[in-house]
Steps between C-alpha positions, in 0.01 A plus 500: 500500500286391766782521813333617872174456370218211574520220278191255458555171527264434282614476102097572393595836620651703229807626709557127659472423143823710395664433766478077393600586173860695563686160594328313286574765196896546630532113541423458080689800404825386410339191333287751316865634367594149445223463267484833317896455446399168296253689311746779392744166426225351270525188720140565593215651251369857602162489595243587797643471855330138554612382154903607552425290853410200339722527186786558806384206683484269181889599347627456873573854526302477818399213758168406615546656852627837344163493238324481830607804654513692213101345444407593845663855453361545158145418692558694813564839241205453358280492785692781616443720237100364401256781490170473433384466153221625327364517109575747332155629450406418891444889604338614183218201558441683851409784347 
């Protein structure tokens, strides 16, 4: 996506920010697979994303160096994707 063009060095920057999350999120994809396999198996319980981790990590489906990428790649989506966020009723009260 972001071939010939200038990439900031900088991950604060919201482009240098994708680009340090692509390796990261292609390094933990095939454990991702790993781990929703075992929850389609019933080895490990269905739950949130964090949860199946640690469920993963605790029947051995997983070891602790593949929970940490998947952790850091979990993390780096989420920054990725933030927005900002406001209550519900923040634009009526500026009225």
């Amino acid at each position: 996506m972001t071939d010939g063009i200038c990439i900031p060095d900088n991950s604060d920057e919201p482009l240098g920010r994708i680009e340090d999350a692509l390796p990261k999120v292609i390094a933990a994809e095939k454990i991702e697979k790993k781990i929703q396999k075992a929850v389609k198996s019933g080895t490990v319980k269905r739950g949130s994303r964090e949860d199946e981790l640690e469920e993963a990590l605790k029947t051995a489906v997983i070891n602790e160096n593949e929970a940490e990428l998947v952790k850091a790649a979990i993390a780096i989506r989420k920054e990725v994707v933030r927005v900002d966020d406001f209550p519900k009723d923040k634009w009526r009260r500026n009225r």
